[in-house]
N, C-alpha and C positions, 0 to 999 in steps of 0.2 A: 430739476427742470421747472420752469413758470408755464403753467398752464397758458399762457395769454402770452406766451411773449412770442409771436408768431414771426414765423423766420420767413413764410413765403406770405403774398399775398390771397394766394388761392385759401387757405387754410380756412379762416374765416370765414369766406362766402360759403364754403362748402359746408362748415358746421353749423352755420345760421341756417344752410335751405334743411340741413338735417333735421335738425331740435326744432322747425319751427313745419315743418311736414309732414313729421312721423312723431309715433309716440315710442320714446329712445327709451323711455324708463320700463317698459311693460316687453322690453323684445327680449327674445334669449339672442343666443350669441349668434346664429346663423344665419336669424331677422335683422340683427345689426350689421351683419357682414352685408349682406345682400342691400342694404339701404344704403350703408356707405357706396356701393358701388353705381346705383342709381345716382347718388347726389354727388359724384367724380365724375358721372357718365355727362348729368347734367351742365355742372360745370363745365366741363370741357365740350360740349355741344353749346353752350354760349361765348367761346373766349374764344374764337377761332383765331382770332391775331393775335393772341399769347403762346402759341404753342412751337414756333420758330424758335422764339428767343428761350424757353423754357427748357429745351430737348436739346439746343446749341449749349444752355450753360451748364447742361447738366452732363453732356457728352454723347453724340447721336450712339458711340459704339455701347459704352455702358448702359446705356438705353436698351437696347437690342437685346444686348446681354441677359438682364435685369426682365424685358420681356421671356427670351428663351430661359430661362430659369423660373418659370410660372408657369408659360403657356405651351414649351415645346419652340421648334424651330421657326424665325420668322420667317416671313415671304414677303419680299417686297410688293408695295401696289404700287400700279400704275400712274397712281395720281398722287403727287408729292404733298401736298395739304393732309391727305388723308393719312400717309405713312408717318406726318409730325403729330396729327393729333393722337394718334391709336398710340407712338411711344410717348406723349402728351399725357394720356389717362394711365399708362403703365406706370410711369415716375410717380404722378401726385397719387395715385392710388395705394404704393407700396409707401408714398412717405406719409399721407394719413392713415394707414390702417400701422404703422410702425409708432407711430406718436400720438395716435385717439383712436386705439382699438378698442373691444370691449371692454375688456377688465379697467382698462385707465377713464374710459366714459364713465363706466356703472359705480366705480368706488370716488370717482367725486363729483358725481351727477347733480348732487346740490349747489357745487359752484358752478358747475355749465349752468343748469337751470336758471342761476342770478344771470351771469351773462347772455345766454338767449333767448332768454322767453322775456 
């Protein structure tokens, strides 16, 4: 796998607001999990017109799914924006913490560091 050769657009912005917010080199593993999930959260509280097309091509049912297999049974809301962004931050959450989890940040932290800082 190439570190950089990034397959969504989201990727990127998300590890830019990481490495360039938090101090990624000094965290154990459960301060990285929790910072990723802020800079997903953030992400997706900025992209609100990405989150249609992103849960469309990823498949609204797999989506659901992929949520009930983390968080337990869903519940639809009320308000359709909100049910695309919430399986919006589920998808890019489980695809950056499966392709820039800890161990893959910490063991080549010197190439991130050239790339974002």
């Amino acid at each position: 796998m190439e570190l950089f050769d990034f397959e969504h657009e989201f990727e990127e912005d998300i590890l830019d607001f990481l490495f360039n917010n938090y101090d990624v080199q000094n965290m154990d593993e459960d301060e990285y999990i929790e910072v990723m999930h802020e800079s997903v959260d953030d992400y997706v509280s900025k992209n609100d017109d990405k989150h249609r097309d992103l849960v469309d091509g990823y498949g609204v049912f797999e989506a659901i799914k992929l949520y009930e297999q983390t968080y337990g049974r869903y519940e639809v809301l009320d308000n359709v924006s909100e049910n695309y962004a919430l399986l919006a931050f589920i998808i890019i959450y489980d695809q950056m913490t499966d392709k820039y989890g800890f161990e893959e940040v910490h063991s080549n932290f010197a190439t991130f560091r050239v790339h974002f800082y």
